[in-house]
C-alpha positions in Angstrom: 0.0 0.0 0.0 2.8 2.3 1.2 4.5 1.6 -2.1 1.6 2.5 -3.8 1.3 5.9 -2.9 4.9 6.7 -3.9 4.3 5.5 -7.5 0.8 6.9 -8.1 2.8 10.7 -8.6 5.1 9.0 -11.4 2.7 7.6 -12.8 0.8 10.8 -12.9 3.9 11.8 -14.5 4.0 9.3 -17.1 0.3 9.6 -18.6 -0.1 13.3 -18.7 3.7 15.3 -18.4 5.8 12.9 -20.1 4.1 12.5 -23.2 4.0 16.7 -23.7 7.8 16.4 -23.6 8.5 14.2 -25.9 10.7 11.1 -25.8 14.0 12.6 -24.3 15.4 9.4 -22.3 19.1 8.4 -22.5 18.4 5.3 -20.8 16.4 2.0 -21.3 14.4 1.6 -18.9 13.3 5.1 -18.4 14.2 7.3 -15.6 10.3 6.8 -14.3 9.8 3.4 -15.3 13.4 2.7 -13.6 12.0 4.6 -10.2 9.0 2.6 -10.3 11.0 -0.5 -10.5 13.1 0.6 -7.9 10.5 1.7 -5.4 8.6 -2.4 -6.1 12.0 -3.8 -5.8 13.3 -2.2 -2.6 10.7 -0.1 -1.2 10.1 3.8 -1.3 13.5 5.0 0.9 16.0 2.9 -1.0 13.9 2.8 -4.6 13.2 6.9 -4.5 16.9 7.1 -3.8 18.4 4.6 -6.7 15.9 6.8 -8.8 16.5 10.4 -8.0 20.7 8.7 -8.3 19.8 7.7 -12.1 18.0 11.3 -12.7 21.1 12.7 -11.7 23.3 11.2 -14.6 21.0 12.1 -16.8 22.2 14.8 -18.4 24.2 15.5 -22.2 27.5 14.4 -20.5 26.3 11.7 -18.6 26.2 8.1 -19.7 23.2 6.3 -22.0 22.1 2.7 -22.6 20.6 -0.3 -20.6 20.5 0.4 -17.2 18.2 -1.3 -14.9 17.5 -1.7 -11.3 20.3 -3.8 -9.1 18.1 -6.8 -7.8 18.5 -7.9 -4.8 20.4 -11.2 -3.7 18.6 -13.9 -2.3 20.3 -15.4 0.6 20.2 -19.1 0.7 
């Protein structure tokens, strides 16, 4: 539920702001795709920070390409 409520703004993001903009991403998945991901993977403190980290490099210097979300390790 809790992870809920920190997706439902991206995804606001992703029906109506995202497609005004045009498609601008430098990575695969995209940077709110990738947050999404990251916030189901491992939860909104550690999954809003591995997000707002891959915002950061995104930028005309910054690097491009497939880039998606560490998983995490299953301990036997």
């Amino acid at each position: 539920m809790i992870k809920k409520i920190f997706i439902l703004p991206i995804r606001f993001y992703q029906i109506f702001i995202s497609p005004m903009l045009g498609k601008n991403c430098r990575f695969q998945p995209t940077c709110s795709r990738y947050m999404i991901e990251a916030i189901e993977e491992w939860g909104p403190l550690k999954g809003i920070y591995l997000g707002l980290r891959r915002i950061s490099k995104c930028h005309p210097w910054g690097p491009h390409g497939h880039d998606p979300v560490p998983k995490k390790q299953d301990n036997p």
